[in-house]
C-alpha positions as CSV (number, residue, x, y, z in Angstrom):
1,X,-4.2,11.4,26.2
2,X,-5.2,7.9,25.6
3,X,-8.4,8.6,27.7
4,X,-9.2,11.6,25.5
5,X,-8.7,9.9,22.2
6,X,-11.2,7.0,23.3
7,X,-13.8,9.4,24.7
8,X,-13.7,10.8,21.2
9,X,-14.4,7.9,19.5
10,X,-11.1,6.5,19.6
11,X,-8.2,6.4,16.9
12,X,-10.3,5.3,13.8
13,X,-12.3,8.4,14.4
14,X,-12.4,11.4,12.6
15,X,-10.7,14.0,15.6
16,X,-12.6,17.4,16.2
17,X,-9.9,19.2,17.7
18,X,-11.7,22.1,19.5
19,X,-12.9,19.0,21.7
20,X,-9.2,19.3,22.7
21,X,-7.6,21.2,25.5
22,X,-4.8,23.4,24.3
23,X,-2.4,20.7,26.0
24,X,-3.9,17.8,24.4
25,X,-3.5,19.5,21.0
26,X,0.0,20.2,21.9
27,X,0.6,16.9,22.6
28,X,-1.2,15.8,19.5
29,X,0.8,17.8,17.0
30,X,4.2,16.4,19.5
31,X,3.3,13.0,18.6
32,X,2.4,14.1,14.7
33,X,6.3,14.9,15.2
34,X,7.5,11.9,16.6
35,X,5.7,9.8,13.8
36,X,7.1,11.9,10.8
37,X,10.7,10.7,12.4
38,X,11.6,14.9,11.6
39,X,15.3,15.7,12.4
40,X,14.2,19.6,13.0
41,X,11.2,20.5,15.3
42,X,10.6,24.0,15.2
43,X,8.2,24.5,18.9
44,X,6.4,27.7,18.8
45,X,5.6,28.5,22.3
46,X,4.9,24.6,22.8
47,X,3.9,25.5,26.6
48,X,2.3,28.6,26.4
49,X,-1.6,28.2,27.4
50,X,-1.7,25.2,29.1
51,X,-1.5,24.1,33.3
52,X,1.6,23.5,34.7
53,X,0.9,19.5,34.5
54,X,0.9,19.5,30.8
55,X,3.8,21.5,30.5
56,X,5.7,18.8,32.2
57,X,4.6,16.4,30.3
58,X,5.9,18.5,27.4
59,X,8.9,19.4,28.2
60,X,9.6,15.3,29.2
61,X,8.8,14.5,25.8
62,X,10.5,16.8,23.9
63,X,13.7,15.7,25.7
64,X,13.4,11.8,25.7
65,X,11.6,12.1,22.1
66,X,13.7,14.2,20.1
67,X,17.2,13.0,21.2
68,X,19.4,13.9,18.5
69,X,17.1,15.8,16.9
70,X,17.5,20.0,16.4
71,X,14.9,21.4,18.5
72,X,14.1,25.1,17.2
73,X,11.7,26.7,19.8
74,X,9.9,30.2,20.7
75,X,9.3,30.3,23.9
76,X,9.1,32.7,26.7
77,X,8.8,30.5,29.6
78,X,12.4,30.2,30.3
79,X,12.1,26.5,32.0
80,X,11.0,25.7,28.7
81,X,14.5,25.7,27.2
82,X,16.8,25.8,30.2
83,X,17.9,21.9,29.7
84,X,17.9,22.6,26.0
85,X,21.9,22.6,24.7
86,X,21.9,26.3,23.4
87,X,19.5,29.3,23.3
88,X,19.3,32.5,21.5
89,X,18.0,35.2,23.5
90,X,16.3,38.0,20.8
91,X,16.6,41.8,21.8
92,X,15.6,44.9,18.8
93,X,15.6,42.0,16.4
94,X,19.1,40.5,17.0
95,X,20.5,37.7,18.5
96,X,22.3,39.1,21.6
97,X,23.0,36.1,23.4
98,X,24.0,32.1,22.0
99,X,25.1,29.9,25.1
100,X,24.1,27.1,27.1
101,X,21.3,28.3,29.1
102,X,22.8,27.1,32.9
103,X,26.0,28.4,31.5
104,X,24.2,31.9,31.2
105,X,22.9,31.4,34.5
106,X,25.9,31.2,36.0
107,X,26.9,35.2,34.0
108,X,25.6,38.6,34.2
109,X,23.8,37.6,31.2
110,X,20.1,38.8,29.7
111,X,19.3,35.2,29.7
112,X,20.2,35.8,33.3
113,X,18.5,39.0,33.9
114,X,15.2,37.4,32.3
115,X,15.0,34.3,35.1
116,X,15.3,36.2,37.7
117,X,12.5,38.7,36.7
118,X,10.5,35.3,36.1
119,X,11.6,33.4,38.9
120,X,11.1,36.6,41.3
């Protein structure tokens, strides 16, 4: 990221985000959130649209960034919140599962259900 910032004229610079990638502007708007010192960090699909490397690199600093923080995330890629410490799996509108995602794993659970299909 540091790279791309200098290529761009560096931090003084006035930043023309469409000269982003879509995992450099998630990254960008993750470190907006780690500067504002936010106790709740809603993440709407924070992974969706970009390569597997930046979704890593995501996911890495989400967890060492936001310790103690409430995470509140969309996401559909499952290994997006399986080290998260709950989820909420939606179905018709509702809330039909709250667990620990390995704990749901480990169930006949929709969570379950859904990792397989994705995993498979």
């Amino acid at each position: 990221m540091k790279d791309a910032v200098e290529k761009l004229g560096g931090l003084d610079s006035i930043l023309d985000v469409e000269r982003l990638s879509q995992g450099q502007r998630q990254l960008l708007c993750l470190a907006r959130a780690i500067l504002a010192n936010k106790k709740i960090i809603f993440l709407d699909e924070a992974s969706s649209n970009v390569d597997a490397k930046s979704e890593q690199l995501i996911r890495q600093v989400v967890q060492e960034e936001f310790v103690g923080c409430t995470v509140i995330a969309i996401a559909h890629r499952l290994g997006a919140v399986v080290d998260f410490d709950r989820v909420a799996v939606m179905g018709g509108g509702r809330v039909i599962e709250w667990d620990n995602p390995r704990e749901l794993l480990k169930k006949e659970s929709e969570f379950k259900r859904l990792w397989d299909l994705s995993s498979g």
